[in-house]
C-alpha positions in Angstrom: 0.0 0.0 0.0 2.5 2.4 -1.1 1.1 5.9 -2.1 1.5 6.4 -6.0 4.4 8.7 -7.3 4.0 11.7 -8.8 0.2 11.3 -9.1 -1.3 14.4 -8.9 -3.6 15.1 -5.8 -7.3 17.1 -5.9 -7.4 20.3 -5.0 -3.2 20.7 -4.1 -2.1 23.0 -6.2 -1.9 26.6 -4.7 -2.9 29.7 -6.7 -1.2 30.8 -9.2 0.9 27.9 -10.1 1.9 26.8 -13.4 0.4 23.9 -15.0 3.9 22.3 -15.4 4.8 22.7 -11.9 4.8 20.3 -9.6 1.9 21.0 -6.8 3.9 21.8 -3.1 0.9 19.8 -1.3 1.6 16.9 -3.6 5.0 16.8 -3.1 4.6 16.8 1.1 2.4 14.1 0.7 4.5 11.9 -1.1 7.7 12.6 0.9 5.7 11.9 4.3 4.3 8.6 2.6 7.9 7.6 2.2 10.1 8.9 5.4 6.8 8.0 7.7 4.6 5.5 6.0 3.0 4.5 9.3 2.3 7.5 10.4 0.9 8.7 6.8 -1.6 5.5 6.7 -2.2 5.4 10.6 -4.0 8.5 10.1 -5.5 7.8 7.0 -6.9 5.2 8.5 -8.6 7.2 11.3 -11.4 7.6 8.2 -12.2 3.8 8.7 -14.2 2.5 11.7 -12.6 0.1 13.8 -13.7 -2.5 16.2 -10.7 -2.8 17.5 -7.4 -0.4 17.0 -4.5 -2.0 15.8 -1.3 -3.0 17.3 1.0 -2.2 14.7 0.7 -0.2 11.0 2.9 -2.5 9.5 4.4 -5.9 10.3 7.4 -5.9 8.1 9.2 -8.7 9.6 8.3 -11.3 7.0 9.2 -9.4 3.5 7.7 -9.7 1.0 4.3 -11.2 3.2 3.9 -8.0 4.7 0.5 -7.3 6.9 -1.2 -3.9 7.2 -3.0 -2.9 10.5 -2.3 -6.2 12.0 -4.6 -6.8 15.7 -7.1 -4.6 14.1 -10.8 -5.5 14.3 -13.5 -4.0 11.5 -16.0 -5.0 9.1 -16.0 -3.5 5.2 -19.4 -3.9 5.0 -20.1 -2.1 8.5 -17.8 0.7 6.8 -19.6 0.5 3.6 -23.3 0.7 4.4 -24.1 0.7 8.2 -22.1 3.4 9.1 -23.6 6.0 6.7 -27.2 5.0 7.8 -26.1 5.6 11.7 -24.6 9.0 10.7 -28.2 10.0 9.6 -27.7 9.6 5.7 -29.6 6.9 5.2 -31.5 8.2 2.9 -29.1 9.2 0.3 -28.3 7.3 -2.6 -26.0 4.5 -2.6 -26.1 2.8 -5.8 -27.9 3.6 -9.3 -28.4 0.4 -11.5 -28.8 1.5 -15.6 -29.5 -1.1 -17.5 -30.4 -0.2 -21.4 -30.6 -4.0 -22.1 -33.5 -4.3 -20.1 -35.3 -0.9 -19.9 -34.7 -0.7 -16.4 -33.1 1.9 -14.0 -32.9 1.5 -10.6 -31.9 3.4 -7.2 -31.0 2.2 -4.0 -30.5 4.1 -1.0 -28.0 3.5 2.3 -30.8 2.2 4.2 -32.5 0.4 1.2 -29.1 -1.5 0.3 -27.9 -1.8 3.8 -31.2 -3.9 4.7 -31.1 -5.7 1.4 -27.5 -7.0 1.8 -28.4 -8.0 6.0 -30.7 -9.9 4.7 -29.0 -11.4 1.9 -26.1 -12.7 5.0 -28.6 -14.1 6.7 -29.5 -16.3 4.2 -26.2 -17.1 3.8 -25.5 -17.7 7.5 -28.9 -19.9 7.2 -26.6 -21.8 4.6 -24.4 -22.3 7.0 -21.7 -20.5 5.3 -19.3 -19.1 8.6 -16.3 -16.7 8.5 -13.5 -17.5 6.3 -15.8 -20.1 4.0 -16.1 -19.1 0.3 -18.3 -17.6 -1.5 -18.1 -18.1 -6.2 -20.2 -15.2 -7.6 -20.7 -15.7 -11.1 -23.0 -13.4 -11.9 -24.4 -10.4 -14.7 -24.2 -6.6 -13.8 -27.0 -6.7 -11.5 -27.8 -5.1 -8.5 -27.5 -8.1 -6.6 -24.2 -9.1 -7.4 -23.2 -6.0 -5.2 -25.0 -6.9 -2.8 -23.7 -10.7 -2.6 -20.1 -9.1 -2.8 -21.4 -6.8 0.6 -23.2 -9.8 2.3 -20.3 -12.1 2.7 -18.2 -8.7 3.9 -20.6 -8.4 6.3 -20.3 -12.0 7.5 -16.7 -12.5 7.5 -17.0 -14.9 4.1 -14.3 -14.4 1.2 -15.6 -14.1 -1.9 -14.4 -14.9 -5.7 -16.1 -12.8 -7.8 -15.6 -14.5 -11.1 -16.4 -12.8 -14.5 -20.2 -13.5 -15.7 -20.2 -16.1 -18.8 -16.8 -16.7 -18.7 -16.2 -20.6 -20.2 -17.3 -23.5 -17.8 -13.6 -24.8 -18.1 -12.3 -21.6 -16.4 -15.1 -21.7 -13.8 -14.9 -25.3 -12.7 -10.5 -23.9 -12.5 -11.5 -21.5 -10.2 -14.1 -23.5 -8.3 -12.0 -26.0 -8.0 -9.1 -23.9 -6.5 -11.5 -21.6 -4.1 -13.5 -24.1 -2.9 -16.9 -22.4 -2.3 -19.2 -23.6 0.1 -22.3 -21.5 -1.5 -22.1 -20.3 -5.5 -24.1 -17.4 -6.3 -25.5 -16.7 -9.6 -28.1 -15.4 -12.2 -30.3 -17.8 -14.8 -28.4 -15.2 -17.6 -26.8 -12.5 -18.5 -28.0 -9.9 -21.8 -25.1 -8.4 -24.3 -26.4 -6.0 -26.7 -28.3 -8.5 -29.3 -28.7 -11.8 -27.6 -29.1 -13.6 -24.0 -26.5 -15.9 -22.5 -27.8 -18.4 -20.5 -25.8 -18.7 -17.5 -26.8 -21.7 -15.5 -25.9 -24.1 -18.3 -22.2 -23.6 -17.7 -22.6 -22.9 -13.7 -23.8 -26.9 -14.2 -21.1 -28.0 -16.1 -18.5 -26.2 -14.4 -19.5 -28.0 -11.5 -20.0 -31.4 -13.3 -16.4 -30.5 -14.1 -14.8 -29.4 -10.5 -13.8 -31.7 -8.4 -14.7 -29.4 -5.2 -18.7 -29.2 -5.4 -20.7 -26.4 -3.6 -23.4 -27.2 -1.2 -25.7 -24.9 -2.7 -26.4 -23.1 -5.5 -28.6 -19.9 -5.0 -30.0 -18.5 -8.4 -31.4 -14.8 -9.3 -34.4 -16.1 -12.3 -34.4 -13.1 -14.6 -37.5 -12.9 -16.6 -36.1 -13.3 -20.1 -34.5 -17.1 -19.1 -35.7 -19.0 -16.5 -32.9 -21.6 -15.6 -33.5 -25.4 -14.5 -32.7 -25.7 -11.0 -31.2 -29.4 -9.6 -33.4 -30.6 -6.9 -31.5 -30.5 -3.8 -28.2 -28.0 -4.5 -29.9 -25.1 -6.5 -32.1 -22.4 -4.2 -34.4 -20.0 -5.9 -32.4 -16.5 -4.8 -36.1 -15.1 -4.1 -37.4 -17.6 -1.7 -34.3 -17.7 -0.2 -34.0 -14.3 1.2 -37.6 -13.6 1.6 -37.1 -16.6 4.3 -34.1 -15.0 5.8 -34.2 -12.9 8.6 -31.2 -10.3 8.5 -27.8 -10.5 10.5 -25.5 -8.0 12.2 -22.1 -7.2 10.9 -19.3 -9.7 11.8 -16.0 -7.9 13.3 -12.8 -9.7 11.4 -9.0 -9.7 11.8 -7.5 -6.5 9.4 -5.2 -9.4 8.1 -8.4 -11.7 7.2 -9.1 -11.5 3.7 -11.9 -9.9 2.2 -12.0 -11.1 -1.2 -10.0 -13.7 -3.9 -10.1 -12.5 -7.7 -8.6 -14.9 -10.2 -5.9 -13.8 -12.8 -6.7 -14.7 -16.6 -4.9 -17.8 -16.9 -3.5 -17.0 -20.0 -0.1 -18.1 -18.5 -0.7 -21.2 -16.8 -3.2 -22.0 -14.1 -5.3 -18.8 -12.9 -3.9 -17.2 -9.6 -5.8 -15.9 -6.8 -4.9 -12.5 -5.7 -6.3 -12.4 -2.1 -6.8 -8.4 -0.6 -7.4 -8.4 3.1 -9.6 -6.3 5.0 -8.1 -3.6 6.9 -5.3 -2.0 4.6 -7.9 -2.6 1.4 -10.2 -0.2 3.3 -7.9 2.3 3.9 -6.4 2.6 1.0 -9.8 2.5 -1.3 -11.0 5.1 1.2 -8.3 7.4 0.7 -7.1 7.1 -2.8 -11.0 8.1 -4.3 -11.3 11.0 -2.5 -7.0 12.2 -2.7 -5.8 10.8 -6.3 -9.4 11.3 -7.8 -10.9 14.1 -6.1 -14.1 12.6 -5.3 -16.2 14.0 -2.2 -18.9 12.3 -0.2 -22.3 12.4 -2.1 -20.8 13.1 -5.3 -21.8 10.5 -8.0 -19.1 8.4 -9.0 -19.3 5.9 -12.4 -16.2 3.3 -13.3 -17.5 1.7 -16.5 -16.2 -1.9 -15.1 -17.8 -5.5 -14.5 -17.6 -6.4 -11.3 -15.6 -9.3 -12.5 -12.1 -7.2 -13.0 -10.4 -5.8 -10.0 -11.4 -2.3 -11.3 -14.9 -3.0 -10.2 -14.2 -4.2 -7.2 -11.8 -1.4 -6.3 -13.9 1.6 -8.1 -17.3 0.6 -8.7 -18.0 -1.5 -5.5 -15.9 -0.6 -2.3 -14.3 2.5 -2.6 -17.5 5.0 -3.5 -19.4 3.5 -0.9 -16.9 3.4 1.9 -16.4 7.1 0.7 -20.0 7.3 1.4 -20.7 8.4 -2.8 -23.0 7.4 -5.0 -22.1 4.4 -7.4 -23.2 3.8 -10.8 -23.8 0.1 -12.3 -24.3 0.0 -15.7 -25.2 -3.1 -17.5 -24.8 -2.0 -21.4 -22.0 -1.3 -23.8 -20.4 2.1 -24.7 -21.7 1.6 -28.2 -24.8 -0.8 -28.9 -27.3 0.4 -26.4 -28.8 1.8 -27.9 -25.7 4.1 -29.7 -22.2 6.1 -28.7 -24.2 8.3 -26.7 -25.1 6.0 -24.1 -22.1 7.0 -21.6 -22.7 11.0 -21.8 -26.4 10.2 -21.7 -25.4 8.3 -18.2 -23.3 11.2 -17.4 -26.1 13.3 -17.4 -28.9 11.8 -16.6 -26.9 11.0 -13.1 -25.2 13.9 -12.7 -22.1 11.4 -12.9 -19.3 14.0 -11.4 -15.6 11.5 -12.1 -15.7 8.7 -14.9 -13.8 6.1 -14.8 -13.1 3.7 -18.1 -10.5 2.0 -20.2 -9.7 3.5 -23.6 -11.1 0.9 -25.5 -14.1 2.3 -24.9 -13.5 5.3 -26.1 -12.1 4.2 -29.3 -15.2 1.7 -29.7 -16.9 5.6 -29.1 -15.3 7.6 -31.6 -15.3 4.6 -34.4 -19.2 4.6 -34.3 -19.0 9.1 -33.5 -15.8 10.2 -35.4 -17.2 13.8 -35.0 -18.9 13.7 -31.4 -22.2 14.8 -32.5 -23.7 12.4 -30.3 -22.6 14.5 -26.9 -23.6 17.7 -28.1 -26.5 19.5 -26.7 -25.4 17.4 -23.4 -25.7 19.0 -20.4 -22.3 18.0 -18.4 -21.6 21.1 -16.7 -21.2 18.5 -13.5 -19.2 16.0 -15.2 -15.5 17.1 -13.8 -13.1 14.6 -14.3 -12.6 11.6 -16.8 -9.9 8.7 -16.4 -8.8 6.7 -18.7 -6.7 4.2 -17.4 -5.8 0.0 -17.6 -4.4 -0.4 -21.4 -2.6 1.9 -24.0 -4.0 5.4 -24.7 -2.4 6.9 -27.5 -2.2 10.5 -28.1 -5.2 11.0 -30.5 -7.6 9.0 -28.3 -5.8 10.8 -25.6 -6.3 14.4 -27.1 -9.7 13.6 -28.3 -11.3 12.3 -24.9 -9.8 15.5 -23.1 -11.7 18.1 -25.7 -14.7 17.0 -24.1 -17.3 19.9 -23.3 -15.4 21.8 -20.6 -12.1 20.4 -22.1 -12.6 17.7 -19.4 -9.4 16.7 -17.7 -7.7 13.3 -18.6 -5.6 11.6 -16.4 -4.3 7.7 -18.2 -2.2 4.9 -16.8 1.2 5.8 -16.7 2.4 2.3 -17.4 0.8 1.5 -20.5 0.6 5.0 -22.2 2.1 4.9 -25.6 4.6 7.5 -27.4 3.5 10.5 -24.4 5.8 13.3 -22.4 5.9 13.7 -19.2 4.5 17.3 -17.6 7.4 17.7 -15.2 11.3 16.7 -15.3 10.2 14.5 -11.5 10.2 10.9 -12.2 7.4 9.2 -14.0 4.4 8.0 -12.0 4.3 4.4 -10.6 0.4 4.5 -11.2 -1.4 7.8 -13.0 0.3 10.6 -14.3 -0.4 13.7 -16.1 -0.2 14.0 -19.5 1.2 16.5 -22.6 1.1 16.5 -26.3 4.4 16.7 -28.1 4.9 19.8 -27.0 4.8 19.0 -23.1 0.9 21.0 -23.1 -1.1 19.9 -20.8 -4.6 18.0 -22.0 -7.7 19.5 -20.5 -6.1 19.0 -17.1 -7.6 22.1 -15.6 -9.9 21.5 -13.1 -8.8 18.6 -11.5 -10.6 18.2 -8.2 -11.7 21.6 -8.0 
């Protein structure tokens, strides 16, 4: 959990800087993250509620197994939901569901989401699924694939989100190496022009594993009703209108929270396991430091829930910032056009984006002249990020001329044929960016 160099903080650059300059509050920040790490993260993790304080910051005694906040007691979930519905916002909104596939559009406040995911653990604890058993989600962009993600938080379960429709080969892999105890998933998932059945290859993939679940509980969506097997599969309904909700569990910082698989495309897949505490703080402080995001703001990444992007940026870190979160279940292009994300943006008042620059390219392929964002209103849209693959300077210039000239900030590590803004090292996770001659694109603005 080592703070990013030479990304460039919200709102720390005085008056009357240049653009080229380095910000002085920046450069504080990073030098404290470095000559007093524990201090830097013990206080940013005075933003998290704990159960229990820990004993140490840091165990570093063990390199490279190293263990953040180690003795500390807390619950993501708690952090998450309950703690914004004791502070009185209860009644804001947590979570926006847009789904063009199916017509629908759907809002869900603290309270509402907070009493829909209790209730979703206690079907799980009815299931007899304890802290530290696994939970396989292999589900569609639906609201309640959030919640299951916040339901085994909230009981101390790890959960393995794994991508929805991915090839029952690769699912029985993962099942086989994670071990549920209880799979959750959908009858299908929708892509622009056809439905994917889902429980076909759930049934395989387990036909396949040698580790079998006890119990399979399944969401029936309207437009394909899936065949249940008498005795493992649960209707997802039944089951929680027969549950009665449960309290949040406290767990070890150290415990894990979550496993996500890698790809596989180099061998077996490999389970990258984040734990609890230092996940928390982290998420916590890099949305509201590195992308300038405030509490209540409305906060869109453009990711399934399946890559660690979603996890990270559509799941945990808006809500444990106490934002609103945006779920979208459609395509850039396709649903119905290359307007759909700016008619998103505006429609929710969408404040920071969040994508990968495939998306825009899949954009400006299908609306080489942008005629599909005028007459917009994005006056509140303030930042975009592009980030997770190459962005080359075209895309990159073209995304930042937004209305506004919105600012762009890409990943560092994959940009292609870019300058850097300052003669300081490159970053080691965003930086900002320049055209050949070192101008800055559309990054006024930033966090302001």
């Amino acid at each position: 959990m080592q703070l990013c160099k030479n990304v460039r903080l919200a709102g720390h650059r005085p008056a009357g800087m240049g653009r080229n300059a380095m910000p002085a509050g920046y450069i504080e920040t990073y030098r404290r993250s470095l000559e007093r790490s524990e201090d830097f993260w013990a206080e940013a993790a005075e933003a998290i509620d704990w159960a229990r304080r820990w004993d140490r910051v840091l165990e570093d005694n063990r390199p490279p197994f190293y263990r953040w906040f180690a003795g500390g007691r807390l619950n993501t979930c708690w952090n998450a939901l309950d703690r914004h519905v004791a502070a009185g916002r209860d009644n804001r909104t947590a979570l926006i569901w847009d789904s063009p596939v199916t017509g629908q559009i759907l809002s869900f406040t603290y309270r509402g989401l907070r009493d829909a995911v209790a209730r979703l653990a206690g079907a799980l604890a009815a299931l007899g699924v304890v802290r530290g058993d696994r939970v396989l989600i292999y589900m569609p962009m639906v609201p309640e694939a959030v919640m299951a993600m916040l339901a085994c938080a909230r009981i101390g379960a790890v959960h393995s989100v794994v991508f929805g429709g991915f090839a029952a080969h690769e699912l029985a892999a993962r099942i086989d190496d994670a071990k549920p105890r209880v799979i959750l998933s959908a009858s299908c998932g929708i892509e622009v022009n056809r439905i994917v059945p889902y429980k076909p290859l759930l049934d395989a993939a387990i036909a396949e594993a040698r580790a079998k679940p006890e119990h399979c509980a399944i969401l029936q969506r309207p437009m394909c009703e899936a065949e249940m097997v008498i005795g493992r599969d649960l209707d997802w309904q039944d089951l929680t209108a027969a549950a009665r909700p449960v309290d949040c569990v406290p767990v070890l910082a150290t415990d894990p929270l979550y496993i996500l698989y890698t790809s596989g495309t180099t061998g077996i897949p490999k389970g990258v396991v984040r734990d609890n505490g230092g996940h928390a703080v982290a998420l916590h402080w890099s949305l509201r430091n590195i992308y300038g995001v405030k509490p209540d703001e409305v906060f869109w990444a453009a990711s399934d829930i399946g890559w660690a992007v979603g996890h990270s940026y559509l799941v945990y870190a808006p809500l444990l910032l106490g934002c609103t979160t945006v779920m979208y279940e459609g395509k850039p292009v396709g649903t119905p056009d290359a307007g759909a994300f700016w008619r998103v943006i505006e429609q929710h008042r969408v404040r920071v984006f969040f994508t990968a620059p495939t998306a825009f390219r899949a954009i400006k392929r299908e609306d080489p002249e942008g005629r599909l964002i005028r007459g917009r209103d994005l006056r509140e849209f303030r930042a975009l990020f592009l980030a997770g693959e190459p962005a080359d300077r075209r895309l990159g210039r073209g995304a930042a001329r937004g209305p506004g000239h919105r600012p762009l900030v890409a990943d560092r590590d994959r940009l292609a044929g870019r300058r850097q803004l300052s003669r300081h090292r490159a970053a080691a996770g965003q930086a900002r960016l320049g055209d050949a001659r070192g101008t800055g694109l559309g990054c006024k603005g930033v966090g302001r």
